[in-house]
C-alpha positions as CSV (number, residue, x, y, z in Angstrom):
1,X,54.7,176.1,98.2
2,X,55.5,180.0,98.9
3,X,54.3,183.5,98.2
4,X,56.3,185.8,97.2
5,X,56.0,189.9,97.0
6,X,57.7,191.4,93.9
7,X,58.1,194.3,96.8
8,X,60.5,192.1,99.2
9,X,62.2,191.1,95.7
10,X,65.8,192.8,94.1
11,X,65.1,194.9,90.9
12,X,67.4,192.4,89.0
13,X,64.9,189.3,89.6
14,X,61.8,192.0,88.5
15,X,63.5,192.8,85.7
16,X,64.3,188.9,84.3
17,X,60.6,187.6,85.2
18,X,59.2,190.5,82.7
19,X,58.7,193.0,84.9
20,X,58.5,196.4,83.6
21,X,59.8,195.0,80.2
22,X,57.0,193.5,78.7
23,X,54.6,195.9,76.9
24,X,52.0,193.0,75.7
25,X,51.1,189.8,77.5
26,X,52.4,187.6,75.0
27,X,56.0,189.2,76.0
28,X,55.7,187.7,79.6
29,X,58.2,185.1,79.7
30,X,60.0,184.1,83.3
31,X,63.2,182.7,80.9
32,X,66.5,183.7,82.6
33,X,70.3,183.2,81.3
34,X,72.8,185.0,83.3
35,X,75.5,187.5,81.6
36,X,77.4,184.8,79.8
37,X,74.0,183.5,78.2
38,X,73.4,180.6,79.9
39,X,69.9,179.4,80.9
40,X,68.8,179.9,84.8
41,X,65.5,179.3,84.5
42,X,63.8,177.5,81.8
43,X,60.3,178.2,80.7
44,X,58.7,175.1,79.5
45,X,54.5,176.4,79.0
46,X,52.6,179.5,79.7
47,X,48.8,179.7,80.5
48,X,47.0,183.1,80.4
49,X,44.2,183.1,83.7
50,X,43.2,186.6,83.4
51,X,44.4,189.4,81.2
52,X,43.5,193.0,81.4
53,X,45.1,196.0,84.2
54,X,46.0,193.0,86.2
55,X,46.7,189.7,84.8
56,X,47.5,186.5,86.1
57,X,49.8,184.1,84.3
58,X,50.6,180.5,85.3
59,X,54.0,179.2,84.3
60,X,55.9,175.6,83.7
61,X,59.6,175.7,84.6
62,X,62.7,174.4,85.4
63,X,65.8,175.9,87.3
64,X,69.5,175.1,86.8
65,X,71.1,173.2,89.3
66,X,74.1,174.8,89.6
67,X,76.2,172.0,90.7
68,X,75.3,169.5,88.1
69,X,74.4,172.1,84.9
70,X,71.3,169.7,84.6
71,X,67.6,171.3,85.0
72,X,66.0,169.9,87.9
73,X,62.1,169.0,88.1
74,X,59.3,170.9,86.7
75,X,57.3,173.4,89.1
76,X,54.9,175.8,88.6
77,X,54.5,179.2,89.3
78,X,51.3,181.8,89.1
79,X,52.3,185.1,89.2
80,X,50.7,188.6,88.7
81,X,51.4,191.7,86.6
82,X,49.7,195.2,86.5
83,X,50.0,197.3,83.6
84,X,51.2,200.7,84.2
85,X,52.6,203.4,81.5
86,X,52.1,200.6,79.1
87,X,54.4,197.8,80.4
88,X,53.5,195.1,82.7
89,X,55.3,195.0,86.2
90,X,55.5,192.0,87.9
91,X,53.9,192.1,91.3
92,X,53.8,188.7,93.1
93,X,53.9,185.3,92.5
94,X,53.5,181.8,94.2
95,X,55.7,178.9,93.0
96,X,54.2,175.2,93.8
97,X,57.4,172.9,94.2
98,X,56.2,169.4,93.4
99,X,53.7,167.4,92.3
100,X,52.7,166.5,95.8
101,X,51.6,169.6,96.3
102,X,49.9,170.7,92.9
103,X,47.9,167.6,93.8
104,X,46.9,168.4,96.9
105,X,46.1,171.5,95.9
106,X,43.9,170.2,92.8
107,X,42.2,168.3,95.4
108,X,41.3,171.4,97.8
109,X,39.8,173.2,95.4
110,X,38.3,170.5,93.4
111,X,36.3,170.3,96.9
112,X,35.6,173.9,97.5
113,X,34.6,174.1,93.6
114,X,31.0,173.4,94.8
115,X,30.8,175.8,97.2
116,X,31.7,179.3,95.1
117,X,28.3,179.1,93.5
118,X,26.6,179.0,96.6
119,X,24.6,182.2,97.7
120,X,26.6,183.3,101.0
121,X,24.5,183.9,103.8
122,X,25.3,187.9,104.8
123,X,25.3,186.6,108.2
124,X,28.2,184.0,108.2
């Protein structure tokens, strides 16, 4: 599992995950092929979460192992854009590496879930 900050990233990786490209959401696309055309990163489903000045997006993918030219296992990565001068601009995202860990997360919230409709208590 990590978080990562578009701002700690290099302009070529904002510029291949649709950042500052895209003009609608339906442009958003984390596909990468290097120079020579070949696929880095493969985009296998796109959800919508939230669309609007910000948006969230979550993604299916695969990355190219580089030392076999096979794609290895799917992850999964929410990221977020903000619209500005018309384009979206990729600002963070969070990549979830394995099923173990999708799981575990499902299972976190899946017990929190009942909690967010809860009236909080100003003092707590």
């Amino acid at each position: 599992m990590a978080w990562h900050s578009y701002r700690e990233s290099s302009l070529e990786e904002k510029f291949h995950e649709g950042g500052g490209m895209a003009e609608t959401i339906d442009e958003i696309s984390i596909e990468w092929k290097d120079e020579n055309g070949q696929h880095l990163i493969k985009q296998v489903k796109k959800e919508v979460l939230t669309s609007g000045a910000w948006s969230t997006i979550m993604f299916m993918y695969q990355d190219l192992d580089k030392k076999t030219g096979q794609f290895g296992p799917r992850k999964i990565r929410v990221a977020r854009y903000q619209k500005r001068g018309g384009k979206f601009i990729a600002q963070s995202k969070f990549n979830i590496s394995s099923a173990k860990q999708a799981k575990r997360i499902i299972e976190i919230i899946q017990g929190w879930l009942p909690e967010m409709d809860e009236k909080v208590d100003p003092e707590d």
